[in-house]
C-alpha positions in Angstrom: 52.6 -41.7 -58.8 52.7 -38.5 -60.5 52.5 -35.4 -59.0 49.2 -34.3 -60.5 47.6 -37.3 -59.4 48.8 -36.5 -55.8 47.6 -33.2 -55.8 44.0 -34.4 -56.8 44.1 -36.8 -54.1 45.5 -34.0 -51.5 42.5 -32.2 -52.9 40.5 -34.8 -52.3 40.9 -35.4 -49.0 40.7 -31.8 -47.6 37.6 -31.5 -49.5 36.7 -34.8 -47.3 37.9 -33.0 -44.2 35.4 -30.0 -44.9 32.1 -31.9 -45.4 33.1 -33.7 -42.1 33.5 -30.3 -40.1 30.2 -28.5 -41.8 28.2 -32.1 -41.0 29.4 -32.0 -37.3 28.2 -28.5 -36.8 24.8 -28.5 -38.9 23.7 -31.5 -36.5 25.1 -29.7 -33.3 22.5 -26.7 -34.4 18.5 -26.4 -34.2 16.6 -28.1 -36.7 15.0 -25.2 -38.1 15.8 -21.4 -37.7 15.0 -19.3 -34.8 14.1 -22.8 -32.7 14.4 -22.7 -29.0 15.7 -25.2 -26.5 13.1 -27.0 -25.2 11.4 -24.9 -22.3 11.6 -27.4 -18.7 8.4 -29.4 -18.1 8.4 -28.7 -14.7 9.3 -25.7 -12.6 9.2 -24.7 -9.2 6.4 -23.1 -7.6 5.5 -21.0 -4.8 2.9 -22.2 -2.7 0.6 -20.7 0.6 1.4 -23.2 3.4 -1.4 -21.8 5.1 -4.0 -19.3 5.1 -2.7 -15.7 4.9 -5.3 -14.0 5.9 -5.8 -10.3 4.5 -3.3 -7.5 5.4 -0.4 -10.3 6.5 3.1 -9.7 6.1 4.1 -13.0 4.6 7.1 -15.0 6.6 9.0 -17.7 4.9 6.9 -20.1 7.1 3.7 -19.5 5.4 5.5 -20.8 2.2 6.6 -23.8 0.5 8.1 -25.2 -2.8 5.9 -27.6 -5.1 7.5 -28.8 -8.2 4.6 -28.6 -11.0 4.0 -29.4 -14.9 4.2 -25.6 -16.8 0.7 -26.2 -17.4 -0.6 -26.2 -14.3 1.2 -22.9 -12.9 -0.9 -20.1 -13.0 -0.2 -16.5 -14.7 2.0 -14.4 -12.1 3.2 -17.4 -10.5 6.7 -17.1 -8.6 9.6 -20.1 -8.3 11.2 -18.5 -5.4 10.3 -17.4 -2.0 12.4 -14.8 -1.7 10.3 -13.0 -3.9 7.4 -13.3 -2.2 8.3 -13.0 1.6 7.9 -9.6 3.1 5.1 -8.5 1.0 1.7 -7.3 2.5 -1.3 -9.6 1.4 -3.6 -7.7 -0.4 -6.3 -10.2 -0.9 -6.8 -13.5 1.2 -4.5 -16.5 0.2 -5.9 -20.2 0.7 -3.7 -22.8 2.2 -2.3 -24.8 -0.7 -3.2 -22.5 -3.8 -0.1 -20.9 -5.5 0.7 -17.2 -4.8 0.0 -14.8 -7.3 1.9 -11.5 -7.8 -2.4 -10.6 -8.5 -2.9 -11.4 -4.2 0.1 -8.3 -4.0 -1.6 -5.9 -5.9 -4.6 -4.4 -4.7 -8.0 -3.5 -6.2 -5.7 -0.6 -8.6 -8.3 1.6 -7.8 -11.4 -0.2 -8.8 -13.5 -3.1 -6.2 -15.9 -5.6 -7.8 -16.3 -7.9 -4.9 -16.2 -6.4 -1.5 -19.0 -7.8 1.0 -16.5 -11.2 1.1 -14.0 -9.3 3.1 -16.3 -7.3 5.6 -15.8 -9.6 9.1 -18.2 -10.9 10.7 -20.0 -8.3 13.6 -18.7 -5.2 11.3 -19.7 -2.9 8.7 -17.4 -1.1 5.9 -17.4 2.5 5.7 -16.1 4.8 2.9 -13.7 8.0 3.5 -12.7 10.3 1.1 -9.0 11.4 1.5 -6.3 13.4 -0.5 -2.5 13.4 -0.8 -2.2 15.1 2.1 -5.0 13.5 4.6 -4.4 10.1 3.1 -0.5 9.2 3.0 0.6 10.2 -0.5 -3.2 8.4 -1.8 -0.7 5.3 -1.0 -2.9 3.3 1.2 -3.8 0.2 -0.3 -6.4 -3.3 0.6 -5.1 -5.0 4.1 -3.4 -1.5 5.5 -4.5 -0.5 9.1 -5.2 2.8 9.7 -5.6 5.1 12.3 -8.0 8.3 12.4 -6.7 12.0 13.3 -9.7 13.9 13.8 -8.8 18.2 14.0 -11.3 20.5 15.1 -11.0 24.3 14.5 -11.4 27.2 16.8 -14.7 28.0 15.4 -16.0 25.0 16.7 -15.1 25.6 20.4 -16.6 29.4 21.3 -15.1 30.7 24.5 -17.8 33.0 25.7 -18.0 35.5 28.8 -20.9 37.6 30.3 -21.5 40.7 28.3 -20.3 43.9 30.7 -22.6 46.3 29.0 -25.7 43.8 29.9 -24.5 41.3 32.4 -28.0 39.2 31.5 -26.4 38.0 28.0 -23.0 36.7 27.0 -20.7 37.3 24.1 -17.7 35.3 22.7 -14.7 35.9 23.4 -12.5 36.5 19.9 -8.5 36.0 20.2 -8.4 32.7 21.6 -7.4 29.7 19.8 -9.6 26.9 20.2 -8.2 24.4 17.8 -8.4 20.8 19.0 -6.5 17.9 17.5 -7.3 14.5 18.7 -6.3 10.9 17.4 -9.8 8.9 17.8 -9.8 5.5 16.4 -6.8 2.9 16.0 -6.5 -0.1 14.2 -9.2 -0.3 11.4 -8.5 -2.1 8.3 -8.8 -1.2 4.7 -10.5 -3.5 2.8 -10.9 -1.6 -0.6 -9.6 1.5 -2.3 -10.9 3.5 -4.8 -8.0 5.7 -6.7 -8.2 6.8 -10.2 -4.9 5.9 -12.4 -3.2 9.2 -13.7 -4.0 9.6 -17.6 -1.7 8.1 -19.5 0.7 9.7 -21.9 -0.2 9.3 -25.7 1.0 5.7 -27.0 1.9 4.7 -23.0 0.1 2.7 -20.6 -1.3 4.3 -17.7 1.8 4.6 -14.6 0.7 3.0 -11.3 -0.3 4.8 -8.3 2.5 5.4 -6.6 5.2 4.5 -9.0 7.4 7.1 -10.5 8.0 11.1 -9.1 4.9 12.1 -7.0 2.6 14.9 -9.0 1.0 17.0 -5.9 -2.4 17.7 -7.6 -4.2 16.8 -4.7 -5.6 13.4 -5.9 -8.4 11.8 -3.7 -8.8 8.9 -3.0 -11.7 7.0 -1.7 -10.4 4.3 1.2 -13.2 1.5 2.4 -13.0 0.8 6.4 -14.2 -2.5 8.4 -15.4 -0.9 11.7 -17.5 -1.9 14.5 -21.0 0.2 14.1 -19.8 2.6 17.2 -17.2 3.3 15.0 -18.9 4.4 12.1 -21.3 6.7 14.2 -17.7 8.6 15.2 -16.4 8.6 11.6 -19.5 10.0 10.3 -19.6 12.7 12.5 -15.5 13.4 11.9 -16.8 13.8 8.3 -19.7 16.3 9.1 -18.3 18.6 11.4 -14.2 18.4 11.4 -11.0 17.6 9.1 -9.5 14.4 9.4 -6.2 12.3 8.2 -5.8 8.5 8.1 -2.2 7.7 9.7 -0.6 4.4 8.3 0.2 2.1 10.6 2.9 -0.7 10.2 1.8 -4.6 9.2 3.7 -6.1 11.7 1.5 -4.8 14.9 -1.2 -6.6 13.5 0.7 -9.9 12.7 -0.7 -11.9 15.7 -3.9 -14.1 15.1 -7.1 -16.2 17.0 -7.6 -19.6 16.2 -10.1 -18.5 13.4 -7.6 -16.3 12.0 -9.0 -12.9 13.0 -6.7 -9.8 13.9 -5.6 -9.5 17.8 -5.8 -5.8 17.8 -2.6 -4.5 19.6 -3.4 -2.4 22.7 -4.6 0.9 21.7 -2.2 3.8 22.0 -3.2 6.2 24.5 -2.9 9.9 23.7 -3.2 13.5 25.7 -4.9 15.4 22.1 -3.3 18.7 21.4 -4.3 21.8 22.3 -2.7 25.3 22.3 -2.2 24.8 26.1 -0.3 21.6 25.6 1.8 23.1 22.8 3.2 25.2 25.2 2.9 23.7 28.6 4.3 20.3 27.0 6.3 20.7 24.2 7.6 24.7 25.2 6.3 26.3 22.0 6.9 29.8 23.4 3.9 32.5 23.4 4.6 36.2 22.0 6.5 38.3 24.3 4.3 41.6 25.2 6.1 44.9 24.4 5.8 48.1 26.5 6.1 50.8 24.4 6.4 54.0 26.1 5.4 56.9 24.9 6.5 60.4 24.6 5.2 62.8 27.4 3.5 65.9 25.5 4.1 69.5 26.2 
């Protein structure tokens, strides 16, 4: 064979070679550009085991797995249960429907439904709060709050008969009257009314309470299930003193009744504060009088 004839054949077959290799790899490949793998049919789910009531901190025992079709989950579905246990319920959860990162949320600042999640035998009351008075404006639906109701001096007039007309009194100025008192424990928030900061041009709106804290002295409007005793106090906080909500922590409130209603922990009993106790209980020391003595004149 001649040796041109052998090079066309060597030619030949490395030209045989490269269609091979190019075939292999065009079939390994998607059939049209920027095709994804096919997404699973079925993924797993995060479902309520029971009913969460509102304001629950969710165990791992209130969960449970459920492998569904991708069209049946629901938007803000979760696959794991890590991601879900710990969280405060903000809403109340049905045994068997699929948590929702929506039941972690809130209201955001606005309520559309609220008589549902008044309990039976009480009534909901609004109070008006700032970053100060109201934790940061970081209470949110399901907390359980307690009431610190301060009273100031003005409100307590120490008076003593009058030594220029024993027949009438006068008060008594110097003395500081201011009463602090922590009144009612254990009510729960079932709605919160918070404006979202303005958003920067082009930007969503941030989240309350996400990102640096800007001390503008936001209010915020918190909704309270109370008994109707309850709301008689609160109304007359709000008409005649200053008060402060304290947060209290999910986890005193965990235990429930048969019909799934809050065993209120026993109530925390407290002394109130007063000047007096200041310094008779917690030795906050009183100015120290100073004898000046004065120079005898010739």
């Amino acid at each position: 064979m001649k040796r041109s004839n052998r090079l066309i054949l060597l030619i030949g077959v490395l030209l045989a070679i490269v269609a091979f290799v190019a075939i292999v790899l065009l079939m390994g490949q998607p059939d049209g550009p920027g095709e994804q793998p096919e997404a699973p049919l079925e993924v797993d789910t995060v479902i309520a085991a029971v009913d969460v009531p509102l304001g629950v901190q969710i165990t791992e025992e209130m969960l449970r797995i459920e492998v569904l079709p991708t069209t049946a989950r629901q938007t803000g579905s979760f696959e794991a249960t890590s991601a879900v246990i710990g969280r405060v319920a903000r809403d109340n959860i049905v045994a068997g429907a699929q948590v929702l990162a929506s039941d972690f949320a809130g209201n955001d600042g606005s309520i559309t439904e609220i008589t549902p999640k008044i309990p039976a035998g009480k009534v909901a009351i609004a109070v008006q709060v700032d970053q100060v008075s109201g934790v940061g404006t970081l209470i949110r639906t399901g907390d359980f709050v307690d009431l610190l109701l301060g009273l100031t001096g003005d409100k307590f007039p120490v008076i003593a008969p009058n030594p220029d007309d024993p027949a009438q009194v006068q008060v008594v100025g110097g003395l500081n009257s201011t009463s602090v008192k922590l009144l009612l424990q254990g009510m729960q928030v079932i709605g919160t009314l918070l404006p979202p900061p303005p958003a920067q041009e082009g930007q969503p709106a941030p989240q309350p309470g996400s990102g640096p804290t800007a001390l503008t002295g936001q209010q915020e409007i918190v909704i309270l299930a109370v008994t109707a005793q309850q709301a008689e106090v609160i109304k007359f906080t709000q008409l005649d003193g200053s008060i402060s909500l304290v947060l209290r922590s999910p986890t005193e409130f965990a235990e429930r009744d048969e019909d799934g209603n809050v065993i209120d922990p026993p109530p925390v009993v407290t002394t109130g504060i007063i000047l007096r106790s200041l310094v008779d209980e917690y030795n906050v020391l009183t100015p120290q009088l100073v004898e000046t003595i004065l120079p005898e004149l010739e």
